[in-house]
Backbone as CSV, one residue per row, in Angstrom:
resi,resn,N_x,N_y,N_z,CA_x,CA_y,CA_z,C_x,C_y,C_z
1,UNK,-204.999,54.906,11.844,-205.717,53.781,11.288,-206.394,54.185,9.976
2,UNK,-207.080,55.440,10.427,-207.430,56.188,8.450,-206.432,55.933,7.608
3,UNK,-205.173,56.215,7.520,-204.678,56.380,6.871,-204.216,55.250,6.028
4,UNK,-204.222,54.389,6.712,-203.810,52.607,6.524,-205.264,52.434,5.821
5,UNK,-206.356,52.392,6.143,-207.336,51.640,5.342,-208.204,52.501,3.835
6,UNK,-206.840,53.866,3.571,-206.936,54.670,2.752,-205.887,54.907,2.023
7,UNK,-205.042,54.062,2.489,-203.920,54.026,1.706,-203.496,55.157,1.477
8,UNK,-203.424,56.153,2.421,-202.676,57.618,1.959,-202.211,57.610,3.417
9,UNK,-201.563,58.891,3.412,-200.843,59.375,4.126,-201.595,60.695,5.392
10,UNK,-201.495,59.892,6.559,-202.471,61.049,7.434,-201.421,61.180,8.517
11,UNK,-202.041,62.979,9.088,-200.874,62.928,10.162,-202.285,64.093,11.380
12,UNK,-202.143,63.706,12.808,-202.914,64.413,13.754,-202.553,65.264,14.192
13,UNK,-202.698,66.333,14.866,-201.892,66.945,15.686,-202.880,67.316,17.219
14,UNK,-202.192,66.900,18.473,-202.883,66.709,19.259,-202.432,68.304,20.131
15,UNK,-203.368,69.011,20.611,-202.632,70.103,21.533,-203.196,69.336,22.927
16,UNK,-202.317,69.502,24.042,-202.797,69.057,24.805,-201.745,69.583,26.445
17,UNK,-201.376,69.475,27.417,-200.768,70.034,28.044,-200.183,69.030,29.475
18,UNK,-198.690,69.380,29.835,-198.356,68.350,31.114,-199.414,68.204,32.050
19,UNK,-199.195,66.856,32.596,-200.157,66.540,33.622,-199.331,66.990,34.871
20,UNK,-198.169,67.362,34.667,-197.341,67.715,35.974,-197.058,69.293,36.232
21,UNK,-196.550,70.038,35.084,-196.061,71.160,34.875,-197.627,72.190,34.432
22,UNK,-198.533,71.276,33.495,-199.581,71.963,32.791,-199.019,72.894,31.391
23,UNK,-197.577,72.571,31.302,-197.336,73.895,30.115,-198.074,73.105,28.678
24,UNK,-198.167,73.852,28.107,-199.144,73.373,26.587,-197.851,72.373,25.492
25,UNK,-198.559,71.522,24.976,-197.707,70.637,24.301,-198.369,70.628,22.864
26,UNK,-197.559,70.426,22.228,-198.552,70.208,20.873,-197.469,69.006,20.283
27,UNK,-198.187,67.585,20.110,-197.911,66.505,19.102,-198.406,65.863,18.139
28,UNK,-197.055,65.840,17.141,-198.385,65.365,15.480,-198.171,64.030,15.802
29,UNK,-198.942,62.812,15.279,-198.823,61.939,15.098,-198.878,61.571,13.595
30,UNK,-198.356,60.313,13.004,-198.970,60.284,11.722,-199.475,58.833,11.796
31,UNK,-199.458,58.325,10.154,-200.161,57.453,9.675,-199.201,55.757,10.369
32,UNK,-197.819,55.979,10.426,-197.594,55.170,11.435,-196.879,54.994,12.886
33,UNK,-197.356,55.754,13.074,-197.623,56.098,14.670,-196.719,56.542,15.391
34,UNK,-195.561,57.627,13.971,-194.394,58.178,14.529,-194.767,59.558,15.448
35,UNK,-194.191,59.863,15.908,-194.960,61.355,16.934,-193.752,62.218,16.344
36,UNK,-193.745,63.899,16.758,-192.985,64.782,16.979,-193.952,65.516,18.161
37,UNK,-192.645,66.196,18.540,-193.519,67.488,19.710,-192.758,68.649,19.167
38,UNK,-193.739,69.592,18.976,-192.922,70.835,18.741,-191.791,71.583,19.427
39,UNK,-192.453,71.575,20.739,-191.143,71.975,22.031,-190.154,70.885,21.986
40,UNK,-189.061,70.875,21.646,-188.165,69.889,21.364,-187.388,69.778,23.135
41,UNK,-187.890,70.730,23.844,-187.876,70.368,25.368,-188.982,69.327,26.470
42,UNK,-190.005,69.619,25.474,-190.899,68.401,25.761,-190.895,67.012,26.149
43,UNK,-190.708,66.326,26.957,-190.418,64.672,26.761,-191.657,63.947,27.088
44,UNK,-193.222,64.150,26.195,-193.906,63.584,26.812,-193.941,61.654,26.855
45,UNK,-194.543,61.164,27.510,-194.619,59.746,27.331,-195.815,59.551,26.465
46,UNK,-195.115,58.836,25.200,-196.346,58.391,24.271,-196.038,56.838,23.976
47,UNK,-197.346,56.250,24.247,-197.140,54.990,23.940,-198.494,54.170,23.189
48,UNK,-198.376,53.097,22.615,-198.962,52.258,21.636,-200.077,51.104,22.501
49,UNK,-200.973,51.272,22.181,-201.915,50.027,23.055,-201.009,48.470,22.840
50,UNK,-201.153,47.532,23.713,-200.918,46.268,23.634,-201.969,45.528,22.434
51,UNK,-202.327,46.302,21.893,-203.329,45.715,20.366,-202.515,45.874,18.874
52,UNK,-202.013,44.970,18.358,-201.566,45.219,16.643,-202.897,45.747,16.462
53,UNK,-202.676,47.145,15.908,-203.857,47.680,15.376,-203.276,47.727,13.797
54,UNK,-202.374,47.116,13.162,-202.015,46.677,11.854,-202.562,45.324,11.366
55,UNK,-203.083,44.289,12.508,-203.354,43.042,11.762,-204.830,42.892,12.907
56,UNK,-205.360,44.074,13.034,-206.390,43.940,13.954,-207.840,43.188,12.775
57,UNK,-208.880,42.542,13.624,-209.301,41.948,12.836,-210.970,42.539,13.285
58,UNK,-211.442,42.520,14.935,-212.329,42.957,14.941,-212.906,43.842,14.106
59,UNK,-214.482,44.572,14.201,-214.763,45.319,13.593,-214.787,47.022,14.234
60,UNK,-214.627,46.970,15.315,-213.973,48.140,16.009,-212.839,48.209,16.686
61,UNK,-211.608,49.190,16.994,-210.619,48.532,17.887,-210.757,48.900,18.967
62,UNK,-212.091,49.513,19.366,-212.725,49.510,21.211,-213.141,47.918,21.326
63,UNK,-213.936,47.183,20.611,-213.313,45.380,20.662,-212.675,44.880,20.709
64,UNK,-211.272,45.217,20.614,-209.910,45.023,20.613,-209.553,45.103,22.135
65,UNK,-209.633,45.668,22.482,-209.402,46.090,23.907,-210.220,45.301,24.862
């Protein structure tokens, strides 16, 4: 969402680990909400809230929700 109301280009990187296996995962996200995982054996489930957070209007998107 930074990146959109900055008009540049941002990317996250989340470390974080299976909820099943526990092995460590690391995923970038970027500015539109493409992912990679480094372990290209990885298949985590990543998914998008039921909120356009592109034409969101509130003033927070925890109001959104």
């Amino acid at each position: 969402m930074q990146g959109r109301l900055r008009n540049e280009p941002l990317k996250v990187t989340v470390n974080t680990e299976c909820a099943h296996c526990k092995k460590p995962m690391e995923i970038v996200i970027d500015s539109d909400l493409n992912f990679t995982v480094k372990d290209r054996k990885c298949e985590p489930i990543v998914f998008v809230p039921s909120v356009d957070l592109f034409k969101i209007e509130e003033e927070s998107i925890i109001n959104a929700f």
